[in-house]
C-alpha positions as CSV (number, residue, x, y, z in Angstrom):
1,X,101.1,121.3,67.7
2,X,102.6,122.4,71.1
3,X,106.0,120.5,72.0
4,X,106.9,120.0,75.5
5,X,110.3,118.8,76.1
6,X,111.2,116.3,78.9
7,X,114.6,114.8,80.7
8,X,114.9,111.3,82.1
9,X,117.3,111.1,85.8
10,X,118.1,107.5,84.8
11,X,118.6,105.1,81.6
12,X,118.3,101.6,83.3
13,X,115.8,99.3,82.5
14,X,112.8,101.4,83.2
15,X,114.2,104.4,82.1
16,X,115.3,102.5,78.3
17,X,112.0,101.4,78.5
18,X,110.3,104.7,78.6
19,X,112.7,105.8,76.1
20,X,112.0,103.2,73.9
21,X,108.2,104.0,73.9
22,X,108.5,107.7,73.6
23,X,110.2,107.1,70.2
24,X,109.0,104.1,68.8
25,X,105.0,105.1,69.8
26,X,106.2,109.4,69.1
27,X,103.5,109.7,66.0
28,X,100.5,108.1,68.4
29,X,101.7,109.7,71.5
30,X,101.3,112.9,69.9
31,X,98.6,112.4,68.3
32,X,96.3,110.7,71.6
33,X,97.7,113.8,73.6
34,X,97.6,117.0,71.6
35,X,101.2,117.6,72.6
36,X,104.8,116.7,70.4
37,X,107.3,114.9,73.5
38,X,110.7,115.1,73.0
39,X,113.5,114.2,75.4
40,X,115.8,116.6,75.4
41,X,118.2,115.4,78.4
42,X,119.0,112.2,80.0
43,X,121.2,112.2,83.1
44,X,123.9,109.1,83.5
45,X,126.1,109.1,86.3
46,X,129.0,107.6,83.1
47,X,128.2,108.3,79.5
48,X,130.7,105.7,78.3
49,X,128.2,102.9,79.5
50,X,125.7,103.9,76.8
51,X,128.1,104.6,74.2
52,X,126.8,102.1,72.0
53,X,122.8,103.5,72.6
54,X,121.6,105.1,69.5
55,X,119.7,108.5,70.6
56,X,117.0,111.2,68.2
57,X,119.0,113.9,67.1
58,X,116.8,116.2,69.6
59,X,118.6,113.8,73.1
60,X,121.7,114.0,74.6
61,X,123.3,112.6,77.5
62,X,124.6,114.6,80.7
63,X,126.2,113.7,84.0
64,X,125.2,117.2,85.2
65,X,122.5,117.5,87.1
66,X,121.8,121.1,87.5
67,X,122.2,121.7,83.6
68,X,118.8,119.9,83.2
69,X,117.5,121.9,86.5
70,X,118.4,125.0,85.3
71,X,117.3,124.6,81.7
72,X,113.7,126.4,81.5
73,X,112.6,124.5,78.2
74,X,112.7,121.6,80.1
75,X,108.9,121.1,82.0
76,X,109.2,117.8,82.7
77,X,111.4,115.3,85.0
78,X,111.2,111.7,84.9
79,X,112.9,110.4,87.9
80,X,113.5,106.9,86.8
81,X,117.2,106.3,89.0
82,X,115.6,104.3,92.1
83,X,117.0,104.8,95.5
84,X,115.9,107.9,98.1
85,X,118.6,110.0,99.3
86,X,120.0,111.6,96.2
87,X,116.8,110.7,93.9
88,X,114.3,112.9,97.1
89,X,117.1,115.8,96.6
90,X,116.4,116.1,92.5
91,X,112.9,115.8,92.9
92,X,112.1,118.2,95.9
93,X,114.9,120.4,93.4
94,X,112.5,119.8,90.7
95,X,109.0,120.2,92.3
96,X,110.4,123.2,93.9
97,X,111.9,124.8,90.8
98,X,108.4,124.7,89.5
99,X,109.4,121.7,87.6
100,X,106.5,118.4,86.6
101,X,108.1,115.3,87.4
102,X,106.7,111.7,87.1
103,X,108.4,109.2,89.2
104,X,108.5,105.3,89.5
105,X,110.1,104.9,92.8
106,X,108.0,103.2,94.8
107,X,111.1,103.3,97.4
108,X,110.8,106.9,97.6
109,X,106.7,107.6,97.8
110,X,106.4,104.8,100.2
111,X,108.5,107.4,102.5
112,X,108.2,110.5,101.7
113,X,105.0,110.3,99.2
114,X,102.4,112.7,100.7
115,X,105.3,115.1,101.6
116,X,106.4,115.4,98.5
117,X,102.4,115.6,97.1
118,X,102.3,118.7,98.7
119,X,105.2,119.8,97.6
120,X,103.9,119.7,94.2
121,X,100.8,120.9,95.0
122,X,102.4,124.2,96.8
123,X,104.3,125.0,94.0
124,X,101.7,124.4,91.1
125,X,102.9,121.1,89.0
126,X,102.5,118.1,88.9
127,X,103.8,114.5,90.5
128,X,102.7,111.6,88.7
129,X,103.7,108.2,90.0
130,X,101.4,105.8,88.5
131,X,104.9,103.0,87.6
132,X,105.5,103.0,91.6
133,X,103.4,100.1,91.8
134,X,102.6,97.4,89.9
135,X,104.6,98.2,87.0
136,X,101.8,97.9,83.2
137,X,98.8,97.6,85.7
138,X,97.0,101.4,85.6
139,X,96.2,101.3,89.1
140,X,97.2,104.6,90.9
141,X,94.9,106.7,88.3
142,X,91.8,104.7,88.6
143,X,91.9,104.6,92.2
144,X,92.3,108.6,92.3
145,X,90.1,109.1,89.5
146,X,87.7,106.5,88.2
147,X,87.0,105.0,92.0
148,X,87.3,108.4,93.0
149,X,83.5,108.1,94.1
150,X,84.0,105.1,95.6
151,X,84.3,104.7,99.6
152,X,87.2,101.7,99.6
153,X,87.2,99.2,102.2
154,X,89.5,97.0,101.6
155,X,92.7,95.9,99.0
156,X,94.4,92.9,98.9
157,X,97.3,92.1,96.2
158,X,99.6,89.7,94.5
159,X,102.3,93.0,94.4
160,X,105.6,91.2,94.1
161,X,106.5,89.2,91.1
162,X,109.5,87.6,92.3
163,X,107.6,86.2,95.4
164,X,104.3,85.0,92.9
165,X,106.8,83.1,90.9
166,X,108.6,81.9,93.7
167,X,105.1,80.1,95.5
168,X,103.9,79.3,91.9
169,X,106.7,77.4,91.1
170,X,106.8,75.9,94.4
171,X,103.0,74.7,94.2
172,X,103.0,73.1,90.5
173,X,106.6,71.5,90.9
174,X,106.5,70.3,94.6
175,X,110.0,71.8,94.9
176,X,111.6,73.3,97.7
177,X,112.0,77.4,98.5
178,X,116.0,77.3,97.9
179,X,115.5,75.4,94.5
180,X,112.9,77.8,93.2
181,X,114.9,80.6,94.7
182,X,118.1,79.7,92.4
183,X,115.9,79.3,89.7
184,X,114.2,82.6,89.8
185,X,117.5,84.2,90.1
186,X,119.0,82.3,87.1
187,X,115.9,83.7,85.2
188,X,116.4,87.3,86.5
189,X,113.1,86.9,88.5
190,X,115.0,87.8,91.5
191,X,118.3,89.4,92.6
192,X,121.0,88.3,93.9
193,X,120.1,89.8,97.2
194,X,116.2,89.1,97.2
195,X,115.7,90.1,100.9
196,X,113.7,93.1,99.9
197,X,111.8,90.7,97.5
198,X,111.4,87.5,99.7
199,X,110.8,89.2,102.8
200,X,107.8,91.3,101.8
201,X,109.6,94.7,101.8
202,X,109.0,95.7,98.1
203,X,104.6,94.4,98.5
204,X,104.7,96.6,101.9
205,X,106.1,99.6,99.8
206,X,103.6,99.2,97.3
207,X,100.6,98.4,99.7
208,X,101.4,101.6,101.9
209,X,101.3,104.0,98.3
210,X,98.2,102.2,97.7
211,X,96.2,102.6,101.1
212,X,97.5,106.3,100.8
213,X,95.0,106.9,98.1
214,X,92.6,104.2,99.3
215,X,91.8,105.7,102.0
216,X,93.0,109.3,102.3
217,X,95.4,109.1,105.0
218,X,99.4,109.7,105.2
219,X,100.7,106.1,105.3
220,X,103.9,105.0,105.2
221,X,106.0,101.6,104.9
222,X,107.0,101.9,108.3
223,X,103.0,101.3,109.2
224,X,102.7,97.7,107.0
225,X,103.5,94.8,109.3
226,X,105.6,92.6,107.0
227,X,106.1,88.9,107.0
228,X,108.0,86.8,104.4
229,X,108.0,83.5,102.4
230,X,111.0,82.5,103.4
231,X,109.9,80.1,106.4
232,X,107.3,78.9,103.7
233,X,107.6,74.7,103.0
234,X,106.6,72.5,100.5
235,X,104.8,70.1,102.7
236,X,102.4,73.4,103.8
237,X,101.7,74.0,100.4
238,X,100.9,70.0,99.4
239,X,99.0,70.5,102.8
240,X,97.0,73.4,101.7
241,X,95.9,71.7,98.5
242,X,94.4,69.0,100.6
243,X,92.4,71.3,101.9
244,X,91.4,73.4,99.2
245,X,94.0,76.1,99.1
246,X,96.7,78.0,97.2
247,X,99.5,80.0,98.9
248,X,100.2,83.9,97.9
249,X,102.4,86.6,99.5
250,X,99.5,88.7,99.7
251,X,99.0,92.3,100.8
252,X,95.9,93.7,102.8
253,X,94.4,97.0,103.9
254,X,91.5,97.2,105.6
255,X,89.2,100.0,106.7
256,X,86.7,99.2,109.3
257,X,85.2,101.2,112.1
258,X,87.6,99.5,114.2
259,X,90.4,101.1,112.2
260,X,92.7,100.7,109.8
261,X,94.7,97.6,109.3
262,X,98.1,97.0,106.9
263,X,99.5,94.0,106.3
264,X,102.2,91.6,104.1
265,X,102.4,88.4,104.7
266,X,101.9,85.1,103.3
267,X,98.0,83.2,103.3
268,X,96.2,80.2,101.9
269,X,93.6,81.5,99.7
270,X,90.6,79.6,99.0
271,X,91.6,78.2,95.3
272,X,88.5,79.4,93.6
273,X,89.4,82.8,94.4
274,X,90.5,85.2,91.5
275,X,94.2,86.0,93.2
276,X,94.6,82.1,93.0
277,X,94.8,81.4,89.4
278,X,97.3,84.9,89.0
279,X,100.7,82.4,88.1
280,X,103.9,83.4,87.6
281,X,105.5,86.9,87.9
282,X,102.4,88.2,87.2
283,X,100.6,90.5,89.7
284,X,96.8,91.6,90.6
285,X,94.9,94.1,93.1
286,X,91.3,92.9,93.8
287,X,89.5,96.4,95.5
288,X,86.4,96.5,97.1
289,X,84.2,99.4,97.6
290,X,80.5,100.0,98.0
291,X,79.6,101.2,94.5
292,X,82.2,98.8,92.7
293,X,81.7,96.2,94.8
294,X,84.4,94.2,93.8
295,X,86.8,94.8,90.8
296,X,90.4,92.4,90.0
297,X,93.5,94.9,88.0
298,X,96.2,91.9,86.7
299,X,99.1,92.4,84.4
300,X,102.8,92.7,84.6
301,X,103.9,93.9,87.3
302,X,107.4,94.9,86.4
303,X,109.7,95.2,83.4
304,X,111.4,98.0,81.3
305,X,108.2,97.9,78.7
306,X,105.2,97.4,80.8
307,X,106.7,100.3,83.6
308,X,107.4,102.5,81.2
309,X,104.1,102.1,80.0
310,X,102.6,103.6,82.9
311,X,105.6,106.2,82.7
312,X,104.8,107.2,79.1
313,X,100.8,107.6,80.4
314,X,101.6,109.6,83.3
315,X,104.2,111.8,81.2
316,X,101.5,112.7,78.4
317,X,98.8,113.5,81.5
318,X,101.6,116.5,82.6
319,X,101.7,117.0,78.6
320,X,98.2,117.8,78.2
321,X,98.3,119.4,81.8
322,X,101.4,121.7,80.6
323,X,100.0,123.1,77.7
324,X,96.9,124.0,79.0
325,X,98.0,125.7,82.5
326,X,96.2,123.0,84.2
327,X,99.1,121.9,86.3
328,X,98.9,121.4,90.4
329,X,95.3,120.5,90.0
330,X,95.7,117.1,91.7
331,X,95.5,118.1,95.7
332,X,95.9,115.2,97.7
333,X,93.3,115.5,100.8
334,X,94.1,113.3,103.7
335,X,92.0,112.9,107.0
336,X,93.8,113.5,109.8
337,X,93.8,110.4,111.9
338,X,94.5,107.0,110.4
339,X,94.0,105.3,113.6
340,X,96.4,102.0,112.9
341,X,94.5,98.7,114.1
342,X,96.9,96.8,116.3
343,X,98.1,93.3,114.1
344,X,97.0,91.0,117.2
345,X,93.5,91.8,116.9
346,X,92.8,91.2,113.1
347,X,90.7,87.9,113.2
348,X,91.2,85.0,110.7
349,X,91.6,81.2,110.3
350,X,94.7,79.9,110.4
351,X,97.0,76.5,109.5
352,X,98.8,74.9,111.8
353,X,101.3,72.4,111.4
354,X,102.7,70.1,114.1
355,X,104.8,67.1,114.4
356,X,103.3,65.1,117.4
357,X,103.6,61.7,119.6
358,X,102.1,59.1,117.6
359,X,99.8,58.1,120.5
360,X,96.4,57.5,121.3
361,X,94.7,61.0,122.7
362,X,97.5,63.3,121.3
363,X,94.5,65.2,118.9
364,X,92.3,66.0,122.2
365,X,95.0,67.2,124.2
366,X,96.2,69.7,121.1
367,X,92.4,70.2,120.3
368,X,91.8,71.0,124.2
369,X,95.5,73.8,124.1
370,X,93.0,75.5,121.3
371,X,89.6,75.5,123.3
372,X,91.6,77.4,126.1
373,X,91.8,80.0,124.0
374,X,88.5,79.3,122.2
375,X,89.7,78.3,119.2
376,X,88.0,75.4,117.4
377,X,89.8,73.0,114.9
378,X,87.3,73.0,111.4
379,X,89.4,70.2,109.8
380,X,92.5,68.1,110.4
381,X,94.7,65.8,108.6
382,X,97.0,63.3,110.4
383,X,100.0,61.6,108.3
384,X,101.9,58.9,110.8
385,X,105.4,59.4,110.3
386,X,106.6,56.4,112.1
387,X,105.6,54.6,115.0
388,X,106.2,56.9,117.3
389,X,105.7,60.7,115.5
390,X,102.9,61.7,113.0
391,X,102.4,65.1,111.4
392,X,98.7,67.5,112.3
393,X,97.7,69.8,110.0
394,X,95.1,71.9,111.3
395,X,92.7,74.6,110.3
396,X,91.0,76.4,112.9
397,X,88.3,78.5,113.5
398,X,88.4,82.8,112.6
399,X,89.8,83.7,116.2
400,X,92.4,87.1,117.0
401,X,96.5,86.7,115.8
402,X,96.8,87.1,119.5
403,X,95.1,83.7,120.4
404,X,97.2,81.9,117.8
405,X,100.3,83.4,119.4
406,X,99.1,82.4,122.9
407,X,98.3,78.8,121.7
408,X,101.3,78.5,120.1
409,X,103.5,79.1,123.2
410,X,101.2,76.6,125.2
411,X,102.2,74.0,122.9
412,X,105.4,74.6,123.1
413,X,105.1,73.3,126.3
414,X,103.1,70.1,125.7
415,X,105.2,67.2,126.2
416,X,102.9,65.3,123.1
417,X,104.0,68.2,120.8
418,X,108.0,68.1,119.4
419,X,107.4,70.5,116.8
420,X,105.7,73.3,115.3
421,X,106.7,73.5,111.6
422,X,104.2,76.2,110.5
423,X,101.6,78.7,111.3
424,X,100.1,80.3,108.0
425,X,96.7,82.4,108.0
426,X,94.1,81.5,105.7
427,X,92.3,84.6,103.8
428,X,88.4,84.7,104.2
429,X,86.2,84.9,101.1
């Protein structure tokens, strides 16, 4: 049996993970591939911190970079560090060195992905990144390859854990964002610094990788418009179930002939919907495209076993690709204009929630801001506060994000109206 030998460029929770796998599942690896895997390298920035780790005879630790660049036996790079500046330099190093490397960075792809595709390509191996998104879920290779005859038109995905556990917990306890917040990060759910969680940073990553392949064009985070959960409240989401609907941080891509359209933000989602009942830290992809029709991916979405589960598969893909001289087969084709649909034209209902003058004719004179900009209200419920003030929640008709935004600012200056606590778009069916 051919033997190809591998390093990792990284031993943190993904990278023990992938470790773990390699060894514990060796004797089925190599028997599902064809190929014996060993890891022959595994570059630490200090060996002292893993000490205690208990490697095969075959692995050994470096701090030297260039001693696994340089070493010819090695085919294989599994950049499994995180960050971009110094993790873009080894893999470029690699690629270009005529070196395969699977990644998990979704940091990285989301910026320089396509680049770094052709980089690859160019220089006849292989980059596999199918643990950049979604962690266990095999999404990347059955988008490229088993919905590879598929035109897609549209993705939308629960693609951040922390934020999923953070609405779920929200929704079934009635608690607050700060409480759950605390609680996920006491649980390890989310980091001390969750910004790039809890702001939508780490879905738009994911949802710019994805569209990339979706729909053949060079995307990038910087073309997601991102909104958090942050702003999200406890009364919207006892609101919402009044009216039929759960809340996700939920990402979109669209392709229509109008363009193509990349968003992260929080929506109520009908609760019979598939992406309603996905709980937890979980995370799910529904795809849509017109010989599939429609098709839901749910799993783990992070964690060192399940992403170094889709490590492991992407590393015995090169395996087989290595030992047959079948490497750099993957060409990425993109079409050359990706024609970005402006965010204040996408069209969709939306929640609206207002604390108002608890007075007769108060509904008509908000319901009459929203005809200005033809905008309908399709339900409303009214809780009285106190004499004098009483919540709206409203649901409106599908209209533009840009005739929200103008209604919004014209009641800002209606005397009836001393608040606006929320505005939230509702996902269509």
């Amino acid at each position: 049996m051919d033997q190809v030998n591998v390093a990792l460029l990284g031993f943190g929770t993904v990278g023990q993970g992938t470790y773990e796998l390699l060894t514990k599942n060796q004797e089925l690896i190599a028997n599902r591939s064809g190929v014996a895997i060993k890891v022959k390298r595994i570059f630490v920035r200090n060996v002292d911190k893993y000490k205690e780790y208990e490697l095969a005879n075959e692995t050994s630790f470096t701090t030297d970079f260039q001693e696994i660049l340089n070493d010819e036996s090695i085919q294989i790079v599994v950049e499994v560090m995180g960050g971009t500046d110094f993790a873009a330099q080894c893999v470029e190093q690699c690629l270009a060195a005529g070196k395969n490397v699977a990644t998990a960075n979704k940091d990285l792809l989301a910026d320089q992905g396509p680049y770094l595709l052709d980089l690859a390509s160019k220089n006849n191996v292989d980059l596999r990144y199918e643990a950049s998104v979604l962690g266990g879920i095999p999404i990347i290779r059955t988008l490229y390859e088993s919905l590879g005859g598929n035109k897609i038109t549209e993705l939308i995905g629960i693609l951040n854990g922390t934020t999923n556990f953070i609405l779920s917990n929200m929704t079934e306890k009635g608690a607050g964002y700060e409480e759950v917040l605390k609680e996920a990060q006491a649980l390890g759910f989310a980091e001390a610094d969750p910004t790039s969680d809890v702001e939508g940073y780490d879905a738009a990553r994911k949802l710019a990788i994805l569209s990339s392949i979706a729909f053949n064009r060079k995307l990038f985070f910087d073309d997601v418009n991102c909104e958090g959960i942050t702003s999200i409240d406890a009364t919207d989401i006892a609101f919402g179930k009044e009216f039929g609907y759960t809340i996700k941080l939920l990402g979109i891509a669209k392709e229509t002939k109008k363009g193509i359209s990349l968003n992260v933000h929080p929506a109520f989602i009908d609760s019979h919907h598939p992406l309603a009942s996905v709980r937890g830290s979980y995370n799910a992809l529904y795809v849509k495209g017109n010989g599939i029709d429609d098709a839901m991916f749910y799993g783990r979405g992070a964690g060192s076993l399940p992403t170094g589960s889709s490590v492991v598969s992407d590393i015995m893909e090169i395996a087989k690709n290595v030992v047959t001289n079948q490497t750099g087969q993957l060409i990425s084709y993109y079409y050359a204009d990706k024609n970005l649909y402006a965010p204040g034209k996408i069209e969709s209902s939306y929640y609206i929630r207002l604390l108002v003058a608890n007075n007769t004719g108060v509904l008509a004179k908000v319901a009459s801001k929203l005809a200005e900009q033809r905008i309908s209200v399709q339900s409303v419920i009214q809780r009285n506060e106190s004499e004098k003030a009483a919540t709206l929640a409203i649901v409106t008709s599908v209209c533009p994000q840009a005739y929200i935004m103008n209604v919004i600012n014209a009641f800002k200056n209606l005397r009836v109206v001393r608040e606006i606590g929320s505005v939230i778009r509702i996902m269509a069916e």
